[in-house]
VOGUZA-637231 format. One line per field, with one value per residue (C-alpha): x, y, z; residue in one letter; residue number from 1. Coordinates in nm, 4 decimals, always signed. Last residue first. Example, Ala and Ser with C-alpha at 12.3 -4.5 7.8 and 13.67 -1.06 7.14 Angstrom:
2
X <- +1.3670_+1.2300
Y <- -0.1060_-0.4500
Z <- +0.7140_+0.7800
r <- s_a
k <- 2_1
***
This chain:
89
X <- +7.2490_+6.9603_+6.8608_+7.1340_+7.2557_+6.9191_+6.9060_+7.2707_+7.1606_+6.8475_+7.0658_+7.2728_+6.9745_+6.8514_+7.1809_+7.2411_+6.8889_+6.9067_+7.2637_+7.1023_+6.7473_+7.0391_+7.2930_+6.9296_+6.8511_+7.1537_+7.1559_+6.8197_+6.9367_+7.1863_+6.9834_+6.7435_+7.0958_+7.1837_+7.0826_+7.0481_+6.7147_+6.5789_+6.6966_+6.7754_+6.4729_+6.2353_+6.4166_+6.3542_+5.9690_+5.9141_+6.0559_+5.8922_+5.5587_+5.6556_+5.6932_+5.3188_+5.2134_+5.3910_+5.2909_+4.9037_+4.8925_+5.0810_+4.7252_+4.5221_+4.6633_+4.7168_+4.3578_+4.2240_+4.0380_+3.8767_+4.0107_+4.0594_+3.7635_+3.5249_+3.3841_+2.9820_+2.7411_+2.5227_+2.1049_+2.0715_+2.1856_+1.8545_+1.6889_+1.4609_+1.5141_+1.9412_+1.9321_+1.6583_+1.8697_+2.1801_+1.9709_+1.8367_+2.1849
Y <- +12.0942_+12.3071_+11.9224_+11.8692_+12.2111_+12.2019_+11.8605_+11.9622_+12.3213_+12.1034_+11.8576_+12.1226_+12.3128_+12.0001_+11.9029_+12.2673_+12.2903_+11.9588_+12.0943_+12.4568_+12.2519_+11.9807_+12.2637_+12.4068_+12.1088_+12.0278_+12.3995_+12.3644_+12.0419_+12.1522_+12.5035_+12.2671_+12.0487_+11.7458_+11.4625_+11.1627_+11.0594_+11.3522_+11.6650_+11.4212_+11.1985_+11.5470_+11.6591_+11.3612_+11.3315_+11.7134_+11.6746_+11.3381_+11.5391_+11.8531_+11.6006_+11.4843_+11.8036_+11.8596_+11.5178_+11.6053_+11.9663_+11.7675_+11.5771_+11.8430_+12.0157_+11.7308_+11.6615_+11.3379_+11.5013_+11.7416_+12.1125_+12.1297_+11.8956_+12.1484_+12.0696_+12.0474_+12.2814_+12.3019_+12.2843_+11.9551_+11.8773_+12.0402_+11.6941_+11.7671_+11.4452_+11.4611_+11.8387_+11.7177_+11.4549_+11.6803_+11.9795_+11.6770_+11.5563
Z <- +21.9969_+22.2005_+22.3389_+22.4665_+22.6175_+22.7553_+22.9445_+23.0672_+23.1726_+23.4064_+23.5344_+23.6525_+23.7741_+23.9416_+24.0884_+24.2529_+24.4084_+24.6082_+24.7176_+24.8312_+24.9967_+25.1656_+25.3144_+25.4331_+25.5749_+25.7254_+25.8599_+25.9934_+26.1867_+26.3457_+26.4878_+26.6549_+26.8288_+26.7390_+26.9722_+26.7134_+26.9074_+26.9596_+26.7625_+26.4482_+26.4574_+26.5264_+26.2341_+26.0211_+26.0890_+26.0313_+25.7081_+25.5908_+25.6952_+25.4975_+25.1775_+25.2987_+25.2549_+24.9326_+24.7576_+24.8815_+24.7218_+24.3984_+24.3997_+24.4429_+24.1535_+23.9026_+23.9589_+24.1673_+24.4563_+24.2218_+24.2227_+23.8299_+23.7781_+23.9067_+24.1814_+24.1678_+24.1505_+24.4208_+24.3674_+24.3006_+24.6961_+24.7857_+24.7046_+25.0242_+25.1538_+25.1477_+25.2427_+25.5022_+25.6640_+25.6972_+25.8836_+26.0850_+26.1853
r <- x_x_x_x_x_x_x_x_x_x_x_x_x_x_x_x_x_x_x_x_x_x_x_x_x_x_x_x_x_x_x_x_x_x_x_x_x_x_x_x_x_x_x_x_x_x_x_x_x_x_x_x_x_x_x_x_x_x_x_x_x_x_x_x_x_x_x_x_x_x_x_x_x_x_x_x_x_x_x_x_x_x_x_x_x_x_x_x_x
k <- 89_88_87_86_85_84_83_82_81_80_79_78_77_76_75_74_73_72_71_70_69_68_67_66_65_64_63_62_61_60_59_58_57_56_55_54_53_52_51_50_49_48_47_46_45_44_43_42_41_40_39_38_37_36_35_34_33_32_31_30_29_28_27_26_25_24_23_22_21_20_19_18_17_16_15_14_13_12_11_10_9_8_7_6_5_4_3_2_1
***
């Protein structure tokens, strides 16, 4: 508390540079960093909800998420050929 009360007192917050705007709270950076973590969140949620209260077992549930990760994966690069092929013509 003291060490916190002189920084403030002894104005040696001038001396710090501040964040750059690349790493601020509100960049594109930080806030995809915040989408993923709380994507990984959602995750966790539904696998505890599918060992627990759906009863499947831990190895279930990593192959319906992996079955979901190579379908998720599939549609996007189709969608992503059909955006070309459009756009190319």
């Amino acid at each position: 508390k003291t060490d916190f009360i002189n920084f403030i007192s002894d104005q040696e917050w001038k001396s710090i540079e501040p964040v750059s705007s690349w790493f601020g709270p509100s960049s594109f950076l930080m806030s995809s960093m915040s989408a993923l973590f709380q994507l990984s969140m959602w995750i966790r949620h539904c696998h505890g909800y599918l060992t627990e209260t759906v009863g499947i077992p831990v190895w279930g549930s990593y192959a319906i998420f992996a079955l979901a990760t190579l379908f998720s994966g599939l549609i996007l690069g189709l969608v992503s050929e059909t955006l070309n092929v459009s756009l190319a013509s």
